[in-house]
N, C-alpha and C positions, 0 to 999 in steps of 0.2 A: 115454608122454605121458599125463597125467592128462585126459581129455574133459569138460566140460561140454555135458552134452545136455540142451536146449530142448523140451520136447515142447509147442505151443502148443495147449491144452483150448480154452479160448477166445480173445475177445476182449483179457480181463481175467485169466487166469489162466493162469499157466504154471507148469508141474511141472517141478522137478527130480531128475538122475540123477547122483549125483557121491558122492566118499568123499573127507575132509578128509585130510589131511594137515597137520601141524604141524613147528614150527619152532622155534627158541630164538633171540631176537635179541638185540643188544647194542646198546647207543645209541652212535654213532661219528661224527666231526667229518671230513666227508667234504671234499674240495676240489671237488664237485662245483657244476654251474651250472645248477639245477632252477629252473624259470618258476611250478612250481604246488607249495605248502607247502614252499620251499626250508629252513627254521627245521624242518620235523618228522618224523624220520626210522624211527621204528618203524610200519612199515605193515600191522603186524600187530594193532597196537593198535584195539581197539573206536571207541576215540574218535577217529581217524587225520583221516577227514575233517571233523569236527564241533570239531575243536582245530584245524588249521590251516585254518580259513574262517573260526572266531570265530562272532562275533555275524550274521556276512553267511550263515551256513549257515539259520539260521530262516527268513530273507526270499526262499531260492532258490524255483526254481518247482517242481514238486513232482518232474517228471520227471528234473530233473538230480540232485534229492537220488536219489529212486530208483534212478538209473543209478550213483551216489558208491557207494551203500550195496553195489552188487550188485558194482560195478569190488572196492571193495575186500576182499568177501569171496570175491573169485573170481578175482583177477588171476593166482595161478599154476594155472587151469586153460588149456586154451585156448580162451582169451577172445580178442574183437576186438571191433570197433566195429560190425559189423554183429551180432555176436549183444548186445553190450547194447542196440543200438536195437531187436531183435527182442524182446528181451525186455520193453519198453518198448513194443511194439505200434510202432514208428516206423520209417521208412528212415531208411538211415543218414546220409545228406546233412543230413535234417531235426535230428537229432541234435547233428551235428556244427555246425550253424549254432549252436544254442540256447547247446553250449559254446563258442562263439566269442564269440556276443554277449552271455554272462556271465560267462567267465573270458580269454577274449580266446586262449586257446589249446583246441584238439579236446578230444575224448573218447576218442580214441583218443592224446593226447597225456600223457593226464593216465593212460591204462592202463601206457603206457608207463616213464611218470617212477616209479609204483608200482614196476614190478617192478625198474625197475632199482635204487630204495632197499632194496628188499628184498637185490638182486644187491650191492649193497656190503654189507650187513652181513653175508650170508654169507662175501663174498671177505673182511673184515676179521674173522674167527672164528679167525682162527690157524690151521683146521687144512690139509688136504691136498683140498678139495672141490675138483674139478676142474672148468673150465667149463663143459662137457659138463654136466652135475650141478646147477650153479648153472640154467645156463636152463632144464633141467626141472623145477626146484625154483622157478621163478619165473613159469613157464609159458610159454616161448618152444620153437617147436617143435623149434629147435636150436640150436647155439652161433655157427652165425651172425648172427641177431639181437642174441641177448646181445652178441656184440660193435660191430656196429653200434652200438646204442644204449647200450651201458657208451661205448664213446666220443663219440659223440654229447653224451651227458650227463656225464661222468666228465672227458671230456680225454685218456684213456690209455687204454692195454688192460689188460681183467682182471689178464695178466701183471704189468705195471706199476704196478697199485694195488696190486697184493696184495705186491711187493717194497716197496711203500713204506711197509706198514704195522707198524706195529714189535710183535713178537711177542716178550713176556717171560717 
């Protein structure tokens, strides 16, 4: 499991301990039922959250773009909702309001929908990546989550998405 570690210097500054990891994705027409950037599915992309927010991402408050920036370049480490609000200097309750009363869905909601777009476009790679594999690649600490939340969000299981995706 890939860690992201937090060491908090100060108030205002925290150091990071982590090694990237890369990916190749595909753009894919998912039947999935996503509440947050449901239209944009390369979560790997620089522009991820700044393309599906539009023009509403300049007027955010600064803490949520903050936490956007840091979900999306850290979502397949393991991440949760109390380390972005730590990372934020925030409790996580506090946090999880601010995404509520801007996006009408958590912070932990919007980590989640991440990795699971990232988990489709793996499962939809054609090859043999086992689930097992996918939520360590997405950063779920096991493939119980990934299933959880592939169906949660999906409608089916890995199994079932990945039979239904047509491999030419």
């Amino acid at each position: 499991m890939k860690k992201l570690k937090l060491f908090l210097v100060s108030a205002t500054k925290v150091a990071l301990a982590f090694s990237l990891a890369s990916c190749t994705t595909v753009d894919i027409e998912p039947n999935a039922t996503y509440t947050f950037c449901p239209e944009f599915k390369n979560v790997d992309s620089k522009s991820y959250f700044l393309t599906c927010l539009g023009e509403r991402y300049e007027g955010l408050p600064n803490e949520v773009s903050k936490s956007l920036e840091f979900i999306q370049k850290y979502y397949n480490y393991d991440l949760n909702d109390y380390t972005v609000a730590q990372y934020l200097g925030w409790e996580r309750d506090q946090l999880a309001e601010l995404y509520l009363n801007t996006f009408s869905i958590t912070d932990a909601d919007v980590l989640n929908e991440t990795r699971i777009k990232k988990a489709e476009v793996l499962f939809s790679s054609c090859t043999d990546i086992t689930a097992k594999s996918v939520a360590y690649e997405v950063g779920y600490m096991d493939e119980v989550y990934l299933r959880f939340y592939f169906d949660k969000y999906i409608g089916e299981s890995p199994e079932e998405y990945r039979s239904s995706v047509s491999c030419n």
